[in-house]
Every structure is written in structure tokens, then in C-alpha cells.
C-alpha positions in Angstrom: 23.9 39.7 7.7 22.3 41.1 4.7 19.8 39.5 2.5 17.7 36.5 3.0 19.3 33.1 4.5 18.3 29.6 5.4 19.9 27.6 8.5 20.0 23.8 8.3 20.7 21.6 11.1 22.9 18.7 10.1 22.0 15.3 10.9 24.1 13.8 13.6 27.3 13.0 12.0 26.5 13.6 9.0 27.4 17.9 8.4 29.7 16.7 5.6 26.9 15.2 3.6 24.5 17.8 4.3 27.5 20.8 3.1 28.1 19.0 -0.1 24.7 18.2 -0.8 24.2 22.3 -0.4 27.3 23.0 -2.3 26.1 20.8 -5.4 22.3 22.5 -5.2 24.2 26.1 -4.9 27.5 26.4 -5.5 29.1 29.0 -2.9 25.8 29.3 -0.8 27.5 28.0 2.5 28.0 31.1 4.6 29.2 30.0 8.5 28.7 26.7 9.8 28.7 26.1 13.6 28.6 22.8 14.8 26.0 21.0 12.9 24.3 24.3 12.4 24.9 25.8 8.8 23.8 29.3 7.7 23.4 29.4 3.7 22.2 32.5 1.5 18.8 32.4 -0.3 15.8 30.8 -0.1 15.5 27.0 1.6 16.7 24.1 -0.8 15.6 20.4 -0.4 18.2 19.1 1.6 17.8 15.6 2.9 20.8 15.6 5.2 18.9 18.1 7.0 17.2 17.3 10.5 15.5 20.4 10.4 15.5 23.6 8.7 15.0 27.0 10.2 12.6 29.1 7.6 12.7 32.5 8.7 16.1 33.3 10.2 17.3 36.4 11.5 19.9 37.9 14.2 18.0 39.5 17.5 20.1 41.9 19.6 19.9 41.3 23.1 20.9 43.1 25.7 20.6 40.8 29.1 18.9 37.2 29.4 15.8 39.3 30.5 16.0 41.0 27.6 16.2 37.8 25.6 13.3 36.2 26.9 11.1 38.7 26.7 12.0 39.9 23.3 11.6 35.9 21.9 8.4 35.8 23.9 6.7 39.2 22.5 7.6 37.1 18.6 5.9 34.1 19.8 5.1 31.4 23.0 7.5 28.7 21.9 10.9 28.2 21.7 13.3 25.6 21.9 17.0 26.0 22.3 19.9 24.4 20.0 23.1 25.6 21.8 26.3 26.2 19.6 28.0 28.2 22.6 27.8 29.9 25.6 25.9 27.2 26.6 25.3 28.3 30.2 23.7 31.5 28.9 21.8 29.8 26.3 20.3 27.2 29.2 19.6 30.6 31.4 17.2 32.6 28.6 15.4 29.2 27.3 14.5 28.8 31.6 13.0 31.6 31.6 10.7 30.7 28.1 7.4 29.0 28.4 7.8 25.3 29.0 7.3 23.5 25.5 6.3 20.0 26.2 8.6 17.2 25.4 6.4 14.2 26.1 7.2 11.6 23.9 4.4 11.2 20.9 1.6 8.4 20.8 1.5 7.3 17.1 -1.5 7.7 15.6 -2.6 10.7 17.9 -2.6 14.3 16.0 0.9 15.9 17.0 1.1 19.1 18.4 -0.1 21.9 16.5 1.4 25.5 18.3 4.0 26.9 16.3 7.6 25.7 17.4 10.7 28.0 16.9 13.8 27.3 17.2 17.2 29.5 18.3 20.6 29.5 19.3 22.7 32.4 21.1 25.2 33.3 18.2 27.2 35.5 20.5 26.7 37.1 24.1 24.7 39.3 23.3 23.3 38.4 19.8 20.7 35.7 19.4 19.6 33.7 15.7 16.2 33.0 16.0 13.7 31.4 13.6 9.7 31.4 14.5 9.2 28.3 12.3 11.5 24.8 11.5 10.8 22.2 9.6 9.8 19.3 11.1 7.8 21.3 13.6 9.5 19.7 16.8 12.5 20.2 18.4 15.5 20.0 16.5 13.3 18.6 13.9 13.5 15.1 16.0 9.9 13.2 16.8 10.0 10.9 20.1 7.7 8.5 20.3 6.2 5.6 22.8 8.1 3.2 21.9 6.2 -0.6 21.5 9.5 -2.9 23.3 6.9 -5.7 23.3 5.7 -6.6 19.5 7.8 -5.3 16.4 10.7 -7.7 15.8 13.0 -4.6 15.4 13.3 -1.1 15.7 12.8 -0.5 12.4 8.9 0.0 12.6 10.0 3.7 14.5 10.8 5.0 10.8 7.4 4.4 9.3 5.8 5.5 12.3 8.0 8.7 12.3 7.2 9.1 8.4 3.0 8.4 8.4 3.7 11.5 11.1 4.8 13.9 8.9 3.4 12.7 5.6 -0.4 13.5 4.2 -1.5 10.3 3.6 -0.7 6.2 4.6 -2.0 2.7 4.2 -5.8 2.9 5.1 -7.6 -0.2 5.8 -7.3 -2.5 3.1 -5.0 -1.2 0.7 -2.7 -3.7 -1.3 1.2 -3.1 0.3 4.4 -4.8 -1.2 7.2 -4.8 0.8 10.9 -6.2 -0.7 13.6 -7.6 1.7 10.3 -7.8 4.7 11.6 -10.0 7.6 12.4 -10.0 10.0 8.7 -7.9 9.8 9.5 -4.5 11.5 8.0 -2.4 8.7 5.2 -5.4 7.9 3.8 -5.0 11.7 3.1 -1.7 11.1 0.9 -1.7 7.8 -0.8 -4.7 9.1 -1.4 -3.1 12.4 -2.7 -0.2 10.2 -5.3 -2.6 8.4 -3.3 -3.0 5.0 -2.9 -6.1 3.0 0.6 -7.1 2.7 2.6 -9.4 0.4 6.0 -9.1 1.9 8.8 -11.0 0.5 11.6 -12.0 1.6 15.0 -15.3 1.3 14.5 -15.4 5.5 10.9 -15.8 7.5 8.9 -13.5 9.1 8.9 -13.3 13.0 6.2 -15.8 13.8 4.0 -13.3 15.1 3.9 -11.1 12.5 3.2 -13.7 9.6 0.0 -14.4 11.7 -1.2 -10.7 11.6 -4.4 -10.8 9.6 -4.0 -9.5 6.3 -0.2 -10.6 6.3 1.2 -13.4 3.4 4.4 -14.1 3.1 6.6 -15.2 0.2 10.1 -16.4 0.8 12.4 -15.6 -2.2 14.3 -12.7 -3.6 12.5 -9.1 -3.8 14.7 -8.1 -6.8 13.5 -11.6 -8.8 9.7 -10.7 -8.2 8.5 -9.2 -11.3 5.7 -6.4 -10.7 3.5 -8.3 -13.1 2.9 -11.3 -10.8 1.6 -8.5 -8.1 -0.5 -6.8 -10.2 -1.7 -3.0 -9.3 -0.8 -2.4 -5.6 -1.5 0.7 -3.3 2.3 1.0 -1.7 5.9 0.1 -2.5 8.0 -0.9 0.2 11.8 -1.6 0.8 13.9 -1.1 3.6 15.9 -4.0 2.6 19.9 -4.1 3.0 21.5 -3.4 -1.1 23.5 -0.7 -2.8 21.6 2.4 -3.3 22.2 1.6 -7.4 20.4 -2.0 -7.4 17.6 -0.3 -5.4 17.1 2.4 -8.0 16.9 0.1 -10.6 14.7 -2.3 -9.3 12.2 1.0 -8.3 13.1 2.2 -11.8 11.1 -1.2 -13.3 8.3 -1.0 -10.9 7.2 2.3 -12.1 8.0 1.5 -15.4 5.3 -0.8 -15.0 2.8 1.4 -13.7 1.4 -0.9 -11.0 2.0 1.3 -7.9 0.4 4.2 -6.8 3.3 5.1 -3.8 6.5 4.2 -3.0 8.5 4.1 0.1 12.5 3.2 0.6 15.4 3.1 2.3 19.0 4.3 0.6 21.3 2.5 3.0 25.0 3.7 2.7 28.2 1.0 2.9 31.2 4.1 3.0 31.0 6.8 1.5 27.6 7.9 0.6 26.4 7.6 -3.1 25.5 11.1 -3.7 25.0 10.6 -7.5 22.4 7.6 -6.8 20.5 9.9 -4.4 20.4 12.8 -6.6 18.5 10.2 -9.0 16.1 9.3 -6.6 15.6 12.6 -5.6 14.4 13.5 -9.3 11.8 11.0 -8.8 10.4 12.1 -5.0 11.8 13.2 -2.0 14.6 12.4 0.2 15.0 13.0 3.8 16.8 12.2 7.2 14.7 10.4 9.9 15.2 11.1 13.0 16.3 6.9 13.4 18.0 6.9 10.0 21.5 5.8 10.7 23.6 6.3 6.9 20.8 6.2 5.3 18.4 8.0 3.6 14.4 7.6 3.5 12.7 8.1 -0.3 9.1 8.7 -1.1 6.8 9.1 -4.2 3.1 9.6 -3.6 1.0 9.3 -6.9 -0.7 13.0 -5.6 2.4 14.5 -5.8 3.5 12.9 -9.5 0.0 14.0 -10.2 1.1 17.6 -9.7 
């Protein structure tokens, strides 16, 4: 293939977002796609339908699975497989790879720092290979330890998965405000990481969560609370259930208002997926797939970053 490309691995069931999110971004750049593997010319685009994206493609002749192995292995240690055909094959060369860890992830502990690649066998004898993906792990999915025992939900799993990849989170003390909080998934984790929070909310917290130090409560709507009654705060949060629209607008007035420092959301999808209202978040941060986003997308704005 001449000149430079980009591969993007689709979120699970979601290819047909991540194409026309490509498609809008670069018009005609879509070159093959191959499951929920898509090759696209030019250089990497932001593209939050995106599990992971492979940053230095290119095709490696190979002529046995010897000759696979050892030529992956003289580019670097590790490698991890995404098969989109002859799967057997595939399975063979990665056997015969270093072993690359897949133990599940303690939050809070430093995640691994080795470079990860990542490849696929194209064709018998033709591998695609990329030394580096973004997020560094394998398929661009983080597994973690879970905690079955104190969140109220599962939805704790995508702020642990984001304070992974991001520079910065709550520290001890900081002021967060969470909209739409209970039952208390994403409130058990900034309290757990020492951060003040007001959460609000029309239904209670899980009793054990509203008696985590550093945890008040306020029962009511979060679109009704006006930023001026809560004063400067550290973090935005909202991973409430409303259209993508009423989110943006309510996010809109809060930094308007110049209050909040960072911001943190969830865009959750009812059909079709709101392109046009995630483009407009996207001008004002950056969007992306967690590994446990269902149809939903996950929005951020630091203040460092709007500093920039």
C-alpha cells in the first residue's frame, strides 16, 4: 500500500459509527475494512468510536509462522494478536511470541509500561503489524479487579478505566459535582479517592455511599441546580441518563459560568447516535469509547488542556 495509513479498531458493534465518523473528518479516507478493523489513508484523526488505534502500520512479508515470529520479534518483544482471518495461523505465530501478561489491572497501581503492538495476519503469507496502539493494551481494552462487594453499580469501572489513561484526577480534597449521582457508582469512586462531593440527584444514594466521608447529597434535579449555588468546583460530573442535546446545554451554562476547572460526561445514545451533538462536544474536549461504554460516548475537558 503506498503512502502513510492509520488502522482503527471499531468498538464492538459499533464499525458503522466509527466509518462515518471517519468519513465526516476525511471524506474518502476509508481504504479496506475487515471486521471491525478499518485501514484509512493519512495521518491518525481523533476518532472516538475507536477502541484503539494502530500508529505506525505497515504490511510485513512472511514466509512461514517461523518466519513470522521471528521477524515481529527482531521489531520488538511484544505483540498481541487481533485475528481478522486465518485464525488458526494467526493463533500459531502469536504462540510462538513472548507471553504478554494479561492479568487483570489493580486501579490505582502504575499500568504496564513495555511497548504493546498490535497485528493481524492480512493474508497467508502477509502480516499488518503496528509497534504501537493507542490505548497501550490489548485491543485498546483495560481489565481490571473488579470491586463486586461496594460500588452500587458497575458504573464506577468507567472512571476507574478513564483516571487510567488520563494525566490527572480528583486528589484529596478537591470540590467534585456530580449531576444525575445515585444510585452512587461514580460518587464511590471520588470519595474513595479523597474528593469532596455534592452529588445530586431526584432518587437517594445507596446508603453506603452517602455515609462515605466527604459525601453530601442533594435530592432534586441536576439540570435545575444553577452553578452559582456551587460556587467554584474542581470537577464536573454527569453520567446521568438525558439526550446528548440537554447534556450539552446544561455543560454549555456551567462553563459559561466559569466555576469549573474539569469536566467529565457521559453521551448516552437512545437509537441512532447523535453525531451532530457529539461533534459539538468534541469542539469543546475529547471524546472516546471506554472499554465499558455501551452506546455511549465518554467526554472530557481538563482546564490544562483549555489552557493550551
Amino acid at each position: 500500500m503506498e503512502g502513510s495509513f492509520t488502522v482503527y479498531l471499531a468498538a464492538e458493534g459499533f464499525l458503522p459509527d466509527l466509518l462515518a465518523e471517519l468519513e465526516a473528518a476525511s471524506p474518502g479516507c476509508v481504504l479496506e475494512t475487515r471486521e471491525r478493523l478499518v485501514l484509512a489513508r493519512g495521518a491518525a484523526l481523533p476518532a472516538a468510536w475507536a477502541q484503539a488505534v494502530w500508529l505506525d502500520p505497515f504490511f510485513l512479508p512472511i514466509d512461514s509462522i517461523g518466519d513470522a515470529a521471528r521477524k515481529l520479534t527482531a521489531i520488538q518483544r511484544n505483540w498481541r494478536v487481533h485475528p481478522v482471518g486465518h485464525h488458526r495461523r494467526a493463533a500459531l505465530i502469536q504462540e510462538k511470541l513472548p507471553h504478554v501478561s494479561a492479568k487483570p489491572l489493580v486501579f490505582g497501581e502504575t499500568p504496564p509500561t513495555a511497548r504493546l503492538g498490535a497485528w493481524t495476519l492480512w493474508e497467508e503469507h502477509l502480516a499488518l503489524a503496528s509497534p504501537a496502539i493507542t490505548p497501550p493494551f490489548p485491543d485498546g481494552a483495560i481489565r481490571f479487579e473488579e470491586n463486586r462487594v461496594d460500588p452500587p453499580n458497575r458504573a464506577y469501572l468507567k472512571l476507574w478505566e478513564l483516571f487510567t489513561l488520563l494525566p490527572v484526577r480528583p486528589r484529596p480534597g478537591d470540590l467534585c459535582v456530580e449531576l444525575g449521582s445515585a444510585p452512587g457508582g461514580w460518587t464511590w469512586v471520588l470519595a474513595n479517592l479523597g474528593a469532596r462531593v455534592f452529588s445530586i440527584d431526584k432518587a437517594p444514594l445507596d446508603p453506603r455511599v452517602e455515609a462515605l466521608p466527604g459525601v453530601h447529597h442533594c435530592l432534586g434535579s441536576g439540570f435545575a441546580l444553577d452553578p452559582r449555588h456551587v460556587g467554584a468546583a474542581d470537577w464536573f460530573f454527569s453520567d446521568m441518563i438525558c439526550y446528548p442535546e440537554r447534556l450539552y446545554e446544561c455543560v454549555r451554562r456551567w462553563m459559561d459560568h466559569g466555576l469549573c476547572r474539569n469536566y467529565v460526561c457521559t453521551l448516552k445514545f437512545r437509537g441512532a447516535t447523535d453525531h451532530a451533538t457529539a461533534a459539538r462536544f468534541a469542539a469543546l474536549g475529547t471524546l472516546r469509547h471506554l472499554s465499558c461504554n455501551k452506546h455511549e460516548l465518554t467526554w472530557v475537558s481538563l482546564a490544562a488542556d483549555r489552557k493550551s
